[in-house]
C-alpha positions, 0 to 999 in steps of 0.5 A, a space after each residue: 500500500 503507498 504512503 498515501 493510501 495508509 495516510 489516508 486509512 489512518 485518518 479514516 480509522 478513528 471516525 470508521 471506529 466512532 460510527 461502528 463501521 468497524 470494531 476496535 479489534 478491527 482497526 488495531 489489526 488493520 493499523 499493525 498489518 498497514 503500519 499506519 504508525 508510520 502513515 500518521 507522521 507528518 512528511 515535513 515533520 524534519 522542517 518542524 524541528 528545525 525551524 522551532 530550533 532555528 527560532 530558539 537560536 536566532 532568540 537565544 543570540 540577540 539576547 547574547 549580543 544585548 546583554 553585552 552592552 544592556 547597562 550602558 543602554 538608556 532605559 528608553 532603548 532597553 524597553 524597545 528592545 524588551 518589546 521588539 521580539 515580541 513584535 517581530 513574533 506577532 508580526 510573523 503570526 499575522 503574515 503567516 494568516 495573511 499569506 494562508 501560511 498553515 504549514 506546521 514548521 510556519 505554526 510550531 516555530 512562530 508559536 515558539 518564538 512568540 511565547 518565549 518572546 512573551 517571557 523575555 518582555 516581561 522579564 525585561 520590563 520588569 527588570 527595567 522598572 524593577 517591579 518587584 515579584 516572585 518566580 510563581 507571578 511571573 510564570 502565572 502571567 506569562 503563561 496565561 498570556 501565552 494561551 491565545 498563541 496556542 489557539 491562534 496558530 493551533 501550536 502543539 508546542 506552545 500548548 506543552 509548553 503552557 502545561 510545563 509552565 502551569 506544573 512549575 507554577 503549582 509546584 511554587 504555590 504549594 511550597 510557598 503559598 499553602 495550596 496548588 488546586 489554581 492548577 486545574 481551572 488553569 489547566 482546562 483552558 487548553 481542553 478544547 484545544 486538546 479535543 480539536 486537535 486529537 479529532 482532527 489529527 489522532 495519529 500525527 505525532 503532534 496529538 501523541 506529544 500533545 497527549 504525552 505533555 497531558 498525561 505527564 502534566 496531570 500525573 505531576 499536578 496530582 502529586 503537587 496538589 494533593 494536601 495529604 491531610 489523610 496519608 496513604 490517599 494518594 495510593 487510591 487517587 494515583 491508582 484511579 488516575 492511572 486505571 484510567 489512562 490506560 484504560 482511555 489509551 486502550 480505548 484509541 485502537 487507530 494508534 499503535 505502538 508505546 509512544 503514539 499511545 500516550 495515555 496508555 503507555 503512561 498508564 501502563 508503565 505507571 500502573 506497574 511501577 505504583 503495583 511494584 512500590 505497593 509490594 513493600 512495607 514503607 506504604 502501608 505504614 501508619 496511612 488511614 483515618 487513624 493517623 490524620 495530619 491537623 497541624 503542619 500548615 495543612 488547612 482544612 478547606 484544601 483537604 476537600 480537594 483530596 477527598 474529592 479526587 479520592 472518590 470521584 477518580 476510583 469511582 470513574 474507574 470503576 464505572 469504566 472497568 465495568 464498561 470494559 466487562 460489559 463489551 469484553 475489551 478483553 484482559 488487558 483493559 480488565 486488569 489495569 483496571 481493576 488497579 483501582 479497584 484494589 487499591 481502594 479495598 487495600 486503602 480501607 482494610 489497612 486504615 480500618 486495621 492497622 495491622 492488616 499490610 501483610 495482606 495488601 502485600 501479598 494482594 499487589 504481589 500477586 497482582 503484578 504477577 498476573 499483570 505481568 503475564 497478561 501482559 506477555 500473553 497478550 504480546 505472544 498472541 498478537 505477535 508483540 514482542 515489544 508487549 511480550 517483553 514488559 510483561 516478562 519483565 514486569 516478572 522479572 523485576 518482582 521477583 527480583 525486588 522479592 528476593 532482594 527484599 527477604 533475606 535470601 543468600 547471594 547463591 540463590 539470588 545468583 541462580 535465580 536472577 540467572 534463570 529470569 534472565 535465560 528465560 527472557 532471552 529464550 523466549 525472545 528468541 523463540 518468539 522472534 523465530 517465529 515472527 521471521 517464519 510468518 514473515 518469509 510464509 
């Protein structure tokens, strides 16, 4: 099939799932056999980087070449030139929509320059005038003055670039002004901007590094925002978080491999890394009802917060995992998310009495066993070694962490770190026989 064709069927596929043309099964199947992960890049995506490159370079050498004289300048002159990037950003926007200049290197790279232009004014007007402030105000205002470059020239970059600043911004207020939840209201000003942008382009690598930024975003915010007022209830919020991305990334079957998923790589890879940490001791210690913070500048009214989240993300995860049962998306989707699910039983048990970690211990062990092996199940059947792979090593790393956990001597850890690694590489290599068979047939 030519470059066209599967252009075309990649954009095609997400709107042929929606209307039910063709199942999600389907459409996986037809995304591996036609590789439209490669069909969904956009051909100029080489003159994208390098004109957002180029734009960093030009910003970063006037800056160079100013900055050697900028004390001798009258304050006339530096507020000129704090202005003059600026301009000459807003000018480039407004010949590029003049011109009908829609070309993706045209948006990203004058949407790059023209944000970091926007932090370059204002720092400098700031520093002429000395007007007193803080990093948290400064990032606030320039990113907020930054959200109209993302809707005017539909920029990817400038849209994660917004979302960074916002983390930074939340990480400032929790550590300096007592609460973060600012974040989340602030953050929902790119959403529409998301959706667009995922309906109109689902399988360009612009919507995959839009959604990476997105998940990675809320993953860090969440972590930031939460006050901690009851400990351990960041074990039930992040498993809820996580069981839904990956159960939402399941849900995109037009796109195939890690990075062109991002919510469900990151809920995958998360999920398994939060499964990992809840196998030992340290999380289950003193968390519950039994041992909630009243001092510490934790304030009462940023704890609904907590407790919000607490309930509405394990339950949409639950509703969602019932979703999946009901149409039988199949065991992947199943076991992320009952993630949720046990978390929240896991929480209560342990908080209701103290002295039950033992059994959430073994619960998560036994859970990221079974992970582990739907996962590799899944990649031997479909013929995915890179999913075969995690899942094997996700077993791996289990019992690793267990033996380097107990009290076990270095003669069988030797053995056994010795047979987990023969039997990865045995079936690697069975596996990849097999595919160049399938392959030469």
């Amino acid at each position: 099939m030519s470059r066209a064709a599967r252009e075309w069927l990649a954009r095609e596929l997400p709107d042929w799932v929606r209307k039910g043309l063709v199942t999600p099964d389907a459409a996986a199947e037809l995304g591996r056999r036609y590789d439209l992960v490669d069909a969904g890049r956009p051909r100029n995506l080489a003159v994208v980087v390098i004109a957002v490159f180029g734009s960093l370079l030009v910003g970063l050498g006037v800056i160079l070449l100013l900055a050697h004289n900028w004390a001798d300048l009258p304050r006339g002159a530096r507020l000129g030139i704090a202005f003059l990037p600026l301009l000459a950003a807003q000018g480039l926007a407004a010949f590029a929509v003049v011109t009908s200049r829609n070309g993706l290197a045209w948006r990203e790279g004058v949407g790059t320059g023209w944000m970091l232009a926007v932090g370059a004014c204002i720092a400098l007007v700031a520093q002429v005038y000395h007007i007193p402030g803080d990093a948290g105000v400064f990032t606030l205002t320039w990113m907020l003055l930054s959200v109209p470059v993302v809707y005017l020239l539909r920029a990817v970059l400038p849209a994660a670039g917004v979302l960074a600043g916002l983390v930074f911004w939340a990480g400032h207020e929790q550590a300096f002004a007592g609460t973060a939840v600012g974040f989340w209201p602030l953050a929902a000003l790119l959403a529409p901007f998301v959706r667009a942008q995922l309906r109109q382009e689902p399988a360009s690598a612009r919507t995959a590094l839009l959604l990476w930024a997105v998940a990675l975003a809320v993953l860090a915010a969440l972590g930031i925002t939460l006050e901690r007022v009851t400990p351990g209830l960041w074990i039930v919020v992040y498993a809820g978080a996580l069981a839904l991305m990956s159960m939402a990334g399941e849900a995109m079957p037009f796109l195939s491999g890690f990075w062109r998923r991002p919510f469900a790589s990151a809920g995958a890879v998360g999920t398994v890394i939060l499964g990992l940490m809840l196998t030992f001791e340290w999380p289950w210690k003193e968390i519950g009802w039994h041992h909630l913070r009243r001092g510490g500048g934790h304030i009462a009214p940023a704890a609904v917060f907590d407790y919000a989240v607490a309930i509405a993300l394990p339950l949409a995860a639950v509703a969602r995992w019932g979703l999946s049962l009901v149409r039988r998306t199949g065991a992947v989707p199943l076991a992320f998310g009952a993630s949720a699910v046990l978390a929240t039983a896991s929480f209560a048990v342990v908080g209701a009495a103290p002295g039950a970690e033992g059994i959430a211990r073994i619960a998560y062990n036994v859970f990221v066993a079974a992970l582990g092996g739907i996962l590799a199940a899944r990649g031997i059947r479909d013929r995915r070694l890179g999913e075969m792979n995690a899942g094997l090593l996700t077993i791996a790393v289990l019992v690793m962490l267990r033996f380097l956990d107990e009290d076990v001597s270095f003669v069988v850890r030797g053995l056994v770190f010795v047979g987990l690694g023969a039997a990865l590489l045995t079936t690697n290599a069975v596996l990849a026989r097999r595919l160049r068979r399938e392959e030469a047939r």
